[in-house]
C-alpha positions as CSV (number, residue, x, y, z in Angstrom):
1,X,-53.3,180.5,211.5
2,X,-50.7,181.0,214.5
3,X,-51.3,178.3,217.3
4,X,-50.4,178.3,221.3
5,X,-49.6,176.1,223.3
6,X,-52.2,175.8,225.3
7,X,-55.0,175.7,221.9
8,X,-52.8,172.7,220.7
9,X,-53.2,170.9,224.2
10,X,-56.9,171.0,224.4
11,X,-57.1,169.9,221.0
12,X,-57.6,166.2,220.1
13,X,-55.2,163.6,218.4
14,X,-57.2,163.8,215.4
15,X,-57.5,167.7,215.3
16,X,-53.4,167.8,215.9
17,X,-52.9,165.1,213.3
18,X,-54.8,167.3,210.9
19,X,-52.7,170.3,211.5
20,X,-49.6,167.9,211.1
21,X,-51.0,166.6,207.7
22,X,-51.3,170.6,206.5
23,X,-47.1,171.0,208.2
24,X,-45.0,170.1,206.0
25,X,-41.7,169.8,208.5
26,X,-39.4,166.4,209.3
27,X,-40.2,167.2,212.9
28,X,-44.0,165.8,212.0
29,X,-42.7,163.1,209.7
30,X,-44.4,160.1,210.8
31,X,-47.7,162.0,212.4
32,X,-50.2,159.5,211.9
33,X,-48.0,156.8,214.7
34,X,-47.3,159.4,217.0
35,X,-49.4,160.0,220.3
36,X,-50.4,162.9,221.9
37,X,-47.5,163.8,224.0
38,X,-45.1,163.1,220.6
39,X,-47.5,164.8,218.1
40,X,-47.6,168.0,220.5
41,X,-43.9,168.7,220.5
42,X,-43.0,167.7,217.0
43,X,-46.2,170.5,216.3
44,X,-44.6,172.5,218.7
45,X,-41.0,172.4,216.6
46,X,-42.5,172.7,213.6
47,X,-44.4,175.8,214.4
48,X,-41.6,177.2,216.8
49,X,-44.0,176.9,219.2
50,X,-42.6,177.1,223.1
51,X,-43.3,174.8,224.9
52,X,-43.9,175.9,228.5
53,X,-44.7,179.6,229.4
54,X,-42.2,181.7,231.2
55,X,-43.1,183.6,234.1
56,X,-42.1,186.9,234.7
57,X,-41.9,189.1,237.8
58,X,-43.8,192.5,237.1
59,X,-43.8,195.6,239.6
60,X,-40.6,194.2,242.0
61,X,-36.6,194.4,241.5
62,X,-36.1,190.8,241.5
63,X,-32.0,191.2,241.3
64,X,-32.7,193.2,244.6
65,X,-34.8,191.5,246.3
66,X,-32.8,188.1,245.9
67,X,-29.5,189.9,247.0
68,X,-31.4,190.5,250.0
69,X,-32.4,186.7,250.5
70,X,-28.4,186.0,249.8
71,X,-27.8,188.6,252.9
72,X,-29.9,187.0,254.7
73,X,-29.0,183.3,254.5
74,X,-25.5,184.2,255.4
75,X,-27.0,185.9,258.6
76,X,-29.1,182.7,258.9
77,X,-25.8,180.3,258.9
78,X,-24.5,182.7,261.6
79,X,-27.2,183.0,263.8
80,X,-27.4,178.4,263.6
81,X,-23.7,178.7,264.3
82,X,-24.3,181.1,267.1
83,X,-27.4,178.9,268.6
84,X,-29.7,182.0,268.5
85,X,-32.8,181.5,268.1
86,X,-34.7,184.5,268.4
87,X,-32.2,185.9,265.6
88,X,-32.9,182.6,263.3
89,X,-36.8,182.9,263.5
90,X,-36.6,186.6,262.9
91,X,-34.0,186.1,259.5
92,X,-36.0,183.0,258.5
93,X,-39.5,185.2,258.5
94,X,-37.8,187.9,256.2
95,X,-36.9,185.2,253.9
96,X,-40.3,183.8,253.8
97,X,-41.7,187.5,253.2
98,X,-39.4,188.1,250.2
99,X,-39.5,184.9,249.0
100,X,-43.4,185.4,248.8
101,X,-42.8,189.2,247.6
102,X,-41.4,187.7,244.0
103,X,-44.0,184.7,244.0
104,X,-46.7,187.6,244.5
105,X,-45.6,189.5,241.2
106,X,-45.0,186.6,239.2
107,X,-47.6,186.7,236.2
């Protein structure tokens, strides 16, 4: 039976040490003295199990969009070395709206 992350997180200590007992892999040597936090990431390495999940940006050009914010902090260190104002507000609001553009798509 394939396990995720998240199934072996909600489990309990006893339900994990069960699933170590039927593992047999050094990672879960020792099972029945681990904790929680240790049993779920020898599991984990036993059962090549990752152990966050990675995010990924659907429906945007993320390379593009974060040349863009790179463009625009260099205008940004300008504008503060030039003491305008107006210019840094208006460069710092497009960063904010990108920045928010790739949190947006992020699934």
């Amino acid at each position: 039976m394939a396990h995720t992350y998240e199934e072996l997180k909600k489990k309990t200590v006893a339900e994990l040490r069960k699933i170590a007992k039927e593992t047999d892999h050094k990672a879960v040597k020792g099972y029945t003295q681990l904790n929680k936090e240790h049993l779920l990431t020898a599991l984990c390495k036993a059962l090549n199990i990752e152990l966050h999940q990675h995010h990924e940006v659907v429906g945007v050009d993320k390379t593009s969009i974060k040349k863009m914010i790179r463009v625009l902090k260099k205008k940004r260190e300008q504008a503060l070395a030039d003491r305008d104002h107006a210019q840094l507000k208006r460069i710092r609001r497009q960063i904010h709206i990108l920045r928010r553009k790739i949190r947006k798509a992020t699934v």
